[in-house]
C-alpha positions as CSV (number, residue, x, y, z in Angstrom):
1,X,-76.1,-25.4,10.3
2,X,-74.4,-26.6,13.5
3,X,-75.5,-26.1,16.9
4,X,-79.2,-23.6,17.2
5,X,-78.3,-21.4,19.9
6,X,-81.0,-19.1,19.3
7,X,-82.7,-19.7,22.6
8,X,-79.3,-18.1,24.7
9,X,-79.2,-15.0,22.3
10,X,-80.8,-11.7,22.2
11,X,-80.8,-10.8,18.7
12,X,-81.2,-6.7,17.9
13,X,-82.2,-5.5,14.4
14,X,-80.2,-3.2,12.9
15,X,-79.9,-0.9,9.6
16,X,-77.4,-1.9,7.5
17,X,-76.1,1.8,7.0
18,X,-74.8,1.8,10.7
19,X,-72.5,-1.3,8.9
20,X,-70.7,1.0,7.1
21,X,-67.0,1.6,7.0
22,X,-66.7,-2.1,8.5
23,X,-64.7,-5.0,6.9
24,X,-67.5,-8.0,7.3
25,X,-66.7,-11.6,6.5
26,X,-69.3,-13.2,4.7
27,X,-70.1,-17.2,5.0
28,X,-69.7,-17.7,1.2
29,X,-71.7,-21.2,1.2
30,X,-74.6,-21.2,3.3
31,X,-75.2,-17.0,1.1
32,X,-75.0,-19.3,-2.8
33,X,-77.4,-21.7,-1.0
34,X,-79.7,-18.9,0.1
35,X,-79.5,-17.7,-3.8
36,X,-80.3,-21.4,-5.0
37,X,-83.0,-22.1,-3.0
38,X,-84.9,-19.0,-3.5
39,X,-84.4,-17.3,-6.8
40,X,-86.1,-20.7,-9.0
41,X,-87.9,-22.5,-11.6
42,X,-91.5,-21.9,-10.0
43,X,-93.3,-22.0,-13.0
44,X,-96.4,-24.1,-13.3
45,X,-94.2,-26.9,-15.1
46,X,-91.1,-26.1,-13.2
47,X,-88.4,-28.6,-11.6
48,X,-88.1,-26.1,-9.1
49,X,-84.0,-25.8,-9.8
50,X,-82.1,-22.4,-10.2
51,X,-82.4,-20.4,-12.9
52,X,-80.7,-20.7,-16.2
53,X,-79.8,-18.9,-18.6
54,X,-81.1,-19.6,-22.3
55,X,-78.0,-21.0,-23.1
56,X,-78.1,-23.5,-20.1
57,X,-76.0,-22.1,-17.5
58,X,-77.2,-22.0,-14.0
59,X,-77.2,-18.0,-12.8
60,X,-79.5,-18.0,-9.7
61,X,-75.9,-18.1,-7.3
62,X,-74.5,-14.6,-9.4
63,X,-77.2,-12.9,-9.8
64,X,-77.7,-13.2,-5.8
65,X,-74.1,-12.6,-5.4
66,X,-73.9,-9.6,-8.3
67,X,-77.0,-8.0,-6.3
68,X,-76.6,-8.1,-2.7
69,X,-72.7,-7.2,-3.2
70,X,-73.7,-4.1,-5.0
71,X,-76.4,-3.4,-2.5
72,X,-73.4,-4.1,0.5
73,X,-70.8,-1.6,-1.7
74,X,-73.3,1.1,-1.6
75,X,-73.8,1.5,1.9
76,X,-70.0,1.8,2.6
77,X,-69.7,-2.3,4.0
78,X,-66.8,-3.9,2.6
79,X,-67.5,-7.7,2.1
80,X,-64.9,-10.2,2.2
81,X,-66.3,-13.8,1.1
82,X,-65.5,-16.7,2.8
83,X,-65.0,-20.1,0.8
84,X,-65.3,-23.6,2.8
85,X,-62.5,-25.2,2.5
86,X,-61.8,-29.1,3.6
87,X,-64.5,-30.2,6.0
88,X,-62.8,-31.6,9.8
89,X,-62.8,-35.5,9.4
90,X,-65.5,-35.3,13.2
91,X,-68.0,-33.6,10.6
92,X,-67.8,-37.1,8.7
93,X,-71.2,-38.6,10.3
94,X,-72.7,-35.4,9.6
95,X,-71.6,-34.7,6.2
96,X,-73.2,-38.5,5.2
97,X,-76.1,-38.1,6.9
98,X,-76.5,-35.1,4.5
99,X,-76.0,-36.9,1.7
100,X,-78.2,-39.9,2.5
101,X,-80.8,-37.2,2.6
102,X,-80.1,-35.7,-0.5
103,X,-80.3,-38.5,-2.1
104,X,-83.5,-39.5,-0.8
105,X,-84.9,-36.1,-2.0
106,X,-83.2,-36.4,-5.3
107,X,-85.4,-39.9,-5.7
108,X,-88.7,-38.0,-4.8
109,X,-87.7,-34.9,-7.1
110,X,-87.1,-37.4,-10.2
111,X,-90.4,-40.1,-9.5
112,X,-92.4,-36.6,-9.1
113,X,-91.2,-35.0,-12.6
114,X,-91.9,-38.5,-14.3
115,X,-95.6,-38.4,-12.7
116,X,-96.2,-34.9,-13.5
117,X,-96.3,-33.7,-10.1
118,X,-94.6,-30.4,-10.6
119,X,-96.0,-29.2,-6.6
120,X,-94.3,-31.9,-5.8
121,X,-90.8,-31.7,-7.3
122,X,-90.7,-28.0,-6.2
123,X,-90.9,-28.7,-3.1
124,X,-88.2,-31.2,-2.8
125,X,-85.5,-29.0,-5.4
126,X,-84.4,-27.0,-2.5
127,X,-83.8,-30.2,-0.4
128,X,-81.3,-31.2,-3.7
129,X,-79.4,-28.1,-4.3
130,X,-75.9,-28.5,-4.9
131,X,-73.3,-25.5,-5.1
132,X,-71.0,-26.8,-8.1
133,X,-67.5,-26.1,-7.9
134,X,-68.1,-24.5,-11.4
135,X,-70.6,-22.3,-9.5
136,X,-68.0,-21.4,-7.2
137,X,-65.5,-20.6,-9.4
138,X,-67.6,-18.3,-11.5
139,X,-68.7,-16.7,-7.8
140,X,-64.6,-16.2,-7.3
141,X,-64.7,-14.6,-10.5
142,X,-67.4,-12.5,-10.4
143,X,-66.1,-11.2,-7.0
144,X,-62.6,-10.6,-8.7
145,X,-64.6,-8.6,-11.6
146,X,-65.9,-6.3,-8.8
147,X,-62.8,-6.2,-6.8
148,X,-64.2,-7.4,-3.7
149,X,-61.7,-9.9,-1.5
150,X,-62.4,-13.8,-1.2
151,X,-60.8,-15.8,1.1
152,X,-60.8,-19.9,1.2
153,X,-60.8,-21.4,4.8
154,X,-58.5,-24.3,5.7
155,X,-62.1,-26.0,6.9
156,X,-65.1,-24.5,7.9
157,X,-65.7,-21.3,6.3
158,X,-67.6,-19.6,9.4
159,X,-64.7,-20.7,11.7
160,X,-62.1,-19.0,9.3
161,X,-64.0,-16.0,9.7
162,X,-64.5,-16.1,13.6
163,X,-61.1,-16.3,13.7
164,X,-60.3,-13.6,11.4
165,X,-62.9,-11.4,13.5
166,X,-61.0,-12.5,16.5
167,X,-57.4,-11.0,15.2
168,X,-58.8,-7.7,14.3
169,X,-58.7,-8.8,10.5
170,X,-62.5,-8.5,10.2
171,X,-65.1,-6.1,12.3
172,X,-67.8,-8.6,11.8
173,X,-69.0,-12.2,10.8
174,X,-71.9,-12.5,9.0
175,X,-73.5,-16.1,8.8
176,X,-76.4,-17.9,9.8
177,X,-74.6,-20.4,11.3
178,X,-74.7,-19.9,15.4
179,X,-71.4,-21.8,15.5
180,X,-69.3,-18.6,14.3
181,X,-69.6,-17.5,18.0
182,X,-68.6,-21.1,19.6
183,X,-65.4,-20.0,17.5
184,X,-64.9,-16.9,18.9
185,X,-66.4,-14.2,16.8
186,X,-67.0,-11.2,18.6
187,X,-69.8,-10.3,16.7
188,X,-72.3,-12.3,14.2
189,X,-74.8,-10.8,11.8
190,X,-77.8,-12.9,11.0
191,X,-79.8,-12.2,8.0
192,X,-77.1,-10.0,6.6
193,X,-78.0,-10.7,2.9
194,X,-81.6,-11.2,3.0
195,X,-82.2,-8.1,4.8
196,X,-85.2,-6.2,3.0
197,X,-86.9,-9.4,1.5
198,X,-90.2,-11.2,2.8
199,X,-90.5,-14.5,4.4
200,X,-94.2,-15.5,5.4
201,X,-95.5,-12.6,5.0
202,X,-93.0,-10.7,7.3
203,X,-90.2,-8.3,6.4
204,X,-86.8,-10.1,7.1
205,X,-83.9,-7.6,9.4
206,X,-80.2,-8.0,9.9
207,X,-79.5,-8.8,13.3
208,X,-76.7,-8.9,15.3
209,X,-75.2,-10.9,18.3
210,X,-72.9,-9.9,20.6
211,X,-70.5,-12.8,21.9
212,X,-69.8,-11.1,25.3
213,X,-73.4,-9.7,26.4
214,X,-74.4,-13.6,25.7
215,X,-72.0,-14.6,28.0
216,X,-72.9,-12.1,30.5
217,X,-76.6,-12.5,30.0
218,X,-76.2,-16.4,30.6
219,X,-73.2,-15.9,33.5
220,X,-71.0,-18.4,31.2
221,X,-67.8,-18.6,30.4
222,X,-66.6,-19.3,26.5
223,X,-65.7,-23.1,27.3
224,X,-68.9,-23.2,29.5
225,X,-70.9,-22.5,26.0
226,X,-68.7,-24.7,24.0
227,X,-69.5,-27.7,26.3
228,X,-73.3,-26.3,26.5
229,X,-73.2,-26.5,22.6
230,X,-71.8,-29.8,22.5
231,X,-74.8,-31.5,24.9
232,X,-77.3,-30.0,22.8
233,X,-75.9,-30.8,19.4
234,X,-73.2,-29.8,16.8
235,X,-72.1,-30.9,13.5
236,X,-69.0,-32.7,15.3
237,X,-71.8,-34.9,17.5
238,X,-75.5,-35.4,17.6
239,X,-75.6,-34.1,21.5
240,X,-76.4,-35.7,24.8
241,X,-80.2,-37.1,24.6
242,X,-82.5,-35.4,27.2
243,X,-80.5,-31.9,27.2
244,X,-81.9,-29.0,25.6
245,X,-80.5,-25.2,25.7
246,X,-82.6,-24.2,29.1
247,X,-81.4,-27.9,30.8
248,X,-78.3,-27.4,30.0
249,X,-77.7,-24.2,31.5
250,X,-78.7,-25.1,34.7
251,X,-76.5,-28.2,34.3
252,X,-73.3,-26.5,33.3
253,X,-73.5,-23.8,35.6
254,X,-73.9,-26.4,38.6
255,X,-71.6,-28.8,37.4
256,X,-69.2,-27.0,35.2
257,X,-68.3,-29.4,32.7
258,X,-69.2,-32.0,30.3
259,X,-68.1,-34.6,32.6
260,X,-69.1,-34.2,35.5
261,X,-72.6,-34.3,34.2
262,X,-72.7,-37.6,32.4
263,X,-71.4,-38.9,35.8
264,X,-74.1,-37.2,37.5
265,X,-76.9,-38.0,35.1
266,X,-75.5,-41.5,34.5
267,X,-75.1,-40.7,30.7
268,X,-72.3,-41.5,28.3
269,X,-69.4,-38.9,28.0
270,X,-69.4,-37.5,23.8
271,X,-66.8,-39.4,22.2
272,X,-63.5,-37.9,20.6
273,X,-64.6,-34.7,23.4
274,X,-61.9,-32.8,23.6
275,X,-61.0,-33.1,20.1
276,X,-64.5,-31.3,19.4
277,X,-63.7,-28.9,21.6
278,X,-60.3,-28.0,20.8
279,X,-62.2,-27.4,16.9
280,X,-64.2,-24.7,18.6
281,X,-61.3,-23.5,20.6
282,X,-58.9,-23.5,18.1
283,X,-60.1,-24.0,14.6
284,X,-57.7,-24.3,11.7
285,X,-57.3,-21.5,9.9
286,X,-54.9,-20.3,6.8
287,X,-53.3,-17.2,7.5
288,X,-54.2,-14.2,5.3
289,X,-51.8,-11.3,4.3
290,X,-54.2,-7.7,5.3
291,X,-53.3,-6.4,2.0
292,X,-55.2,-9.2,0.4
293,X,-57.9,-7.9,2.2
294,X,-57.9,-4.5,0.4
295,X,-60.8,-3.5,-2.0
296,X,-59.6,-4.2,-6.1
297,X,-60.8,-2.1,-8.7
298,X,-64.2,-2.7,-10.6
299,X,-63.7,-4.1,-13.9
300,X,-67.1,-3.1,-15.7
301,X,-66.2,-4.7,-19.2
302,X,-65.3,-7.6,-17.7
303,X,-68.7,-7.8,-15.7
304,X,-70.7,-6.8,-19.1
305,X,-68.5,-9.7,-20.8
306,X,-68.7,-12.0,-18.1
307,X,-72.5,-11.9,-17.0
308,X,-74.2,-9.9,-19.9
309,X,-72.5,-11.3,-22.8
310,X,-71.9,-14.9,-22.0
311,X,-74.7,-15.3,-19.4
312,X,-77.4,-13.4,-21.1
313,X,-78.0,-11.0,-18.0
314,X,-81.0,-8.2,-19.5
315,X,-79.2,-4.6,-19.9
316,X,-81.5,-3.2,-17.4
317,X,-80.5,-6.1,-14.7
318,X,-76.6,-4.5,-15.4
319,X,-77.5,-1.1,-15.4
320,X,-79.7,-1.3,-11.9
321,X,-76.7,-3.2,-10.5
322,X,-73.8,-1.0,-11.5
323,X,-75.6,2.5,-11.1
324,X,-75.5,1.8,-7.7
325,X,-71.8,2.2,-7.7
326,X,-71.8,4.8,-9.7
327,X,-74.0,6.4,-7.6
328,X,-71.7,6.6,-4.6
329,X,-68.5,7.3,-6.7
330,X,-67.4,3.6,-7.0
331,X,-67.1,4.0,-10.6
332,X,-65.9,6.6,-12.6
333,X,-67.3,7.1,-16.6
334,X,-64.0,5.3,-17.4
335,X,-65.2,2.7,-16.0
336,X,-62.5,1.9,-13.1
337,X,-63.2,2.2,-9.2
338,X,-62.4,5.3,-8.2
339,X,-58.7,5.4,-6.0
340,X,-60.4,7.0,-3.2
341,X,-63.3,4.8,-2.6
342,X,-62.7,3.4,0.3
C-alpha cells in the first residue's frame, strides 16, 4: 500500500455525480483485491475464499468489476482501468516480505480447515488472496465486453496513472494507494468503488485529495514530500527509524533534505536514495495513444455469454446490471451502445 500519508491530507467527501463527465484512472489491482476480500465464502463451513460459480470458477473479482463499472457508467464517469505491470527491482524486499507473509497465512488457513476451525480459516483467507492472471484476463475481458478502456502500466499501476493524470490524459486517479500523489497526480480519489457500502457500522464516502492544497497546507515542496515519504516508509525502503509524518515535517522543513538530516540526527542515509526518488519523480510509464482511451461499444451478447452462460451469473443479477445502462441511453434495444453516449 506504500507510504500512509493520511496524517498530511485533508480528505473531503464527495458525491460521485459531481465525477461526471471525467476520464478517471482506476488502480485495477488493489479494486479485484477489494472484490476478493469482501464478496466471500462466509458460510458457517466456509474457507472464507471468493465466490464460485457451481461450475468452479472464481467470480467474486467480476461481479465487483461488472457492478461498480455499471454503477460508474451511469453517473457519466468514464473509467479507464489500470493493470500493474512489472514491479521496480527496489520493491524486491517488499514484494518477499509479502510473500513470506502469505505463506505464513496460507499455513494457518490450511491447519485451521483440517481442525475444523472454520472462524479461524475465514479470518486468515483474506490474508491469502491471490489475483490470478486468469482472473485478470477475464477482468480485461469483461471490460472489453463493456467497452470500457484498460491500460497495463510499464510498473506500478498507480504510478502509470499519476502520470497519465499529470499529461492531461486522465482528470483523476482513483486508488487507495497514497503513493499516486508522490507521483505527481494532481488529484486522488479514495474509496472511489466502495462508495455507498458499510464498514463497521459506518457508511463508506469517496474522497478526494488535492496534490497542491497539501502542499500548501504543509508549506512543502513536491521533492520535500518525496523525501518526507521516504523517512517514514515506502515500498522502495522500510523508512528512517524514529521519524513519523509530524517529525518529519519539522525535520524537512528545517533541514530540507534527506541528507542533511541523517547527518544531523546521526542516522544512516536510505540506500539506493536517489534511485527511489527519481521512481517517484519520474516513474516509468508506457505511452498510450488518446484514442485508446475512447469509450467502445457494449457488447450485451457477449456479456450474457460471457458471465450468464458460462459463469452462471442469475438473470436478475444481469438485468439489475445492464438496466442501468439502459437507463441513461447507454444501450439501445439492439443491444449496442448508443454513438452519442459520451
Amino acid at each position: 500500500m506504500g507510504c500512509n500519508l493520511r496524517d498530511l491530507a485533508t480528505p473531503e467527501n464527495i458525491d460521485l455525480a459531481t465525477l461526471s463527465g471525467k476520464r478517471v484512472g482506476i488502480d485495477a489491482f488493489l479494486t479485484a483485491f477489494q472484490f476478493l476480500t469482501t464478496m466471500r465464502d462466509r458460510s458457517p463451513q466456509g474457507d472464507g475464499g471468493p465466490l464460485r460459480a457451481e461450475n468452479g470458477k472464481v467470480v467474486s473479482h467480476l461481479m465487483g468489476f461488472l457492478n461498480r463499472t455499471t454503477t460508474l457508467l451511469k453517473l457519466g464517469i468514464k473509467p479507464v482501468y489500470i493493470f500493474d505491470g512489472t514491479a521496480p527491482e527496489l520493491k524486491a524486499d517488499e514484494i518477499a516480505s509479502r510473500r513470506a507473509r502469505r505463506e505464513e497465512a496460507e499455513r494457518v488457513h490450511k491447519e485451521a480447515l483440517a481442525a475444523g476451525d472454520f472462524a479461524l480459516a475465514q479470518k486468515m483467507a483474506p490474508r491469502i488472496m491471490h489475483y490470478s492472471q486468469e482472473m485478470v484476463d477475464e477482468t480485461k475481458h469483461m471490460l472489453d465486453l463493456l467497452g470500457v478502456p484498460w491500460v497495463v502500466a510499464e510498473a506500478e499501476g498507480e504510478g502509470q496513472a499519476a502520470v497519465m493524470a499529470a499529461k492531461g490524459q486522465l482528470d483523476i486517479v482513483a486508488t487507495q494507494d497514497w503513493d499516486a500523489l508522490l507521483y505527481g497526480t494532481p488529484h486522488l480519489v479514495r474509496n472511489l468503488m466502495s462508495d455507498g457500502s458499510k464498514q463497521h457500522g459506518r457508511v463508506v464516502r469517496a474522497q478526494t485529495i488535492d496534490l497542491e492544497q497539501m502542499l500548501e497546507t504543509h508549506d512543502l515542496s513536491r521533492e520535500q514530500l518525496i523525501d518526507l515519504a521516504i523517512m517514514i516508509g515506502t515500498d522502495f525502503h522500510p523508512g528512517i527509524r524514529g521519524i513519523g509524518p509530524k517529525t518529519g515535517i519539522k525535520l524537512i522543513k528545517e533541514h530540507g533534505s534527506i541528507e542533511v538530516i541523517c547527518q544531523v540526527k546521526n542516522k544512516e542515509v536510505p540506500e539506493r536514495l536517489d534511485e527511489i526518488r527519481e521512481i517517484f519523480h519520474n516513474h516509468p510509464a508506457v505511452e498510450v495513444a488518446d484514442e485508446d482511451l475512447q469509450p467502445g461499444q457494449i457488447d450485451v451478447k457477449g456479456l450474457i455469454q460471457f458471465l450468464q452462460v458460462e459463469r452462471q451469473f442469475s438473470q436478475r443479477r444481469m438485468d439489475n446490471e445492464l438496466d442501468k445502462l439502459r437507463d441513461v441511453g447507454l444501450i439501445r434495444e439492439g443491444g449496442q451502445r448508443s454513438l452519442f453516449s459520451f
